[in-house]
C-alpha positions as CSV (number, residue, x, y, z in Angstrom):
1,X,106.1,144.2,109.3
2,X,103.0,141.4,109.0
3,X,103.4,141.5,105.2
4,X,107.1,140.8,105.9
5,X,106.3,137.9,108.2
6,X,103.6,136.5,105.7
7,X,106.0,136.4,103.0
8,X,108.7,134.6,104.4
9,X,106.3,132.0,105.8
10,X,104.7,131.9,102.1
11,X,108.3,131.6,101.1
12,X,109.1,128.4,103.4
13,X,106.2,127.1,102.5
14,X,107.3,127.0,98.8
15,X,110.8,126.0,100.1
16,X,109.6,123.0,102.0
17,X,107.2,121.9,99.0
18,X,110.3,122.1,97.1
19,X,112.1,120.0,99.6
20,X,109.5,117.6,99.7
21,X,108.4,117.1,95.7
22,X,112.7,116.7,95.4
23,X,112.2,113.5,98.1
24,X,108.8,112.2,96.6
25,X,110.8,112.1,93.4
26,X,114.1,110.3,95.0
27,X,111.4,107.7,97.3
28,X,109.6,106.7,93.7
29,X,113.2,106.4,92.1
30,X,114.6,104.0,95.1
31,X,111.0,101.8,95.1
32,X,111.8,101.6,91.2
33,X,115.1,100.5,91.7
34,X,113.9,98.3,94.9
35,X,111.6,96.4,93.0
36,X,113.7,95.9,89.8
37,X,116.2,94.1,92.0
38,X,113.3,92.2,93.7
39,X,111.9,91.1,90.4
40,X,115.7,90.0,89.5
41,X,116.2,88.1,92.4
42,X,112.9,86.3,92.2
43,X,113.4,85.3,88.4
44,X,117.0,83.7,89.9
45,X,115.0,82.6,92.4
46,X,117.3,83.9,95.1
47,X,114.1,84.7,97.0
48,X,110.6,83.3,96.7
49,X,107.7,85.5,97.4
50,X,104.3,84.3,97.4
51,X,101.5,85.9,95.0
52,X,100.0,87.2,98.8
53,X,103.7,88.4,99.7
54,X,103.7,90.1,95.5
55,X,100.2,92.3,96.8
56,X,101.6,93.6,100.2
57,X,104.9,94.3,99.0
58,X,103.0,96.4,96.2
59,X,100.3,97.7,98.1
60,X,102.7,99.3,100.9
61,X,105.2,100.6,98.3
62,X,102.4,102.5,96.2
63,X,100.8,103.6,100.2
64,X,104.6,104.3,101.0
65,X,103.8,107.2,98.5
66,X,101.2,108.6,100.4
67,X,102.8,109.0,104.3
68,X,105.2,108.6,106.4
69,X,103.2,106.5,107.9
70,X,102.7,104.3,105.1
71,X,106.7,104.2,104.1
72,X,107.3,103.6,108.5
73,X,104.9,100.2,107.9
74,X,106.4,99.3,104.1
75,X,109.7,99.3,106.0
76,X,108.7,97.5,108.9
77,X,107.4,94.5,106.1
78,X,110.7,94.6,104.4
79,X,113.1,94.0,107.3
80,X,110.0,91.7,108.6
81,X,110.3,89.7,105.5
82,X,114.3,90.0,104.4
């Protein structure tokens, strides 16, 4: 019966990996995106960032990569700052 048990928690172990390498991939994809249309916008100069503002936006997406944490304060900077 423990073997059973200890399998199926190996199992949604593997399962929530799974889960969570298919969201890692979708975050990167959507900061991609995110900063294409930021780089757009700033050459139309819709929006002016400062080479300060460039760093931080930059530094909390790569950290947003990292933790929830991390993504929870990127966010925070984003509806701080748009």
């Amino acid at each position: 019966m423990q073997g059973y048990l200890l399998k199926k928690e190996i199992q949604n172990l593997f399962e929530n990996l799974k889960k969570r390498q298919e969201l890692d991939k979708e975050l990167k994809e959507n900061l991609n995106s995110f900063f294409s249309l930021i780089d757009e916008k700033a050459k139309n100069k819709e929006i002016k960032l400062s080479p300060s503002e460039w760093n931080t936006l930059g530094s909390l997406a790569y950290a947003s990569t990292e933790s929830t944490e991390n993504l929870n304060q990127f966010t925070n900077f984003l509806l701080e700052k748009f």
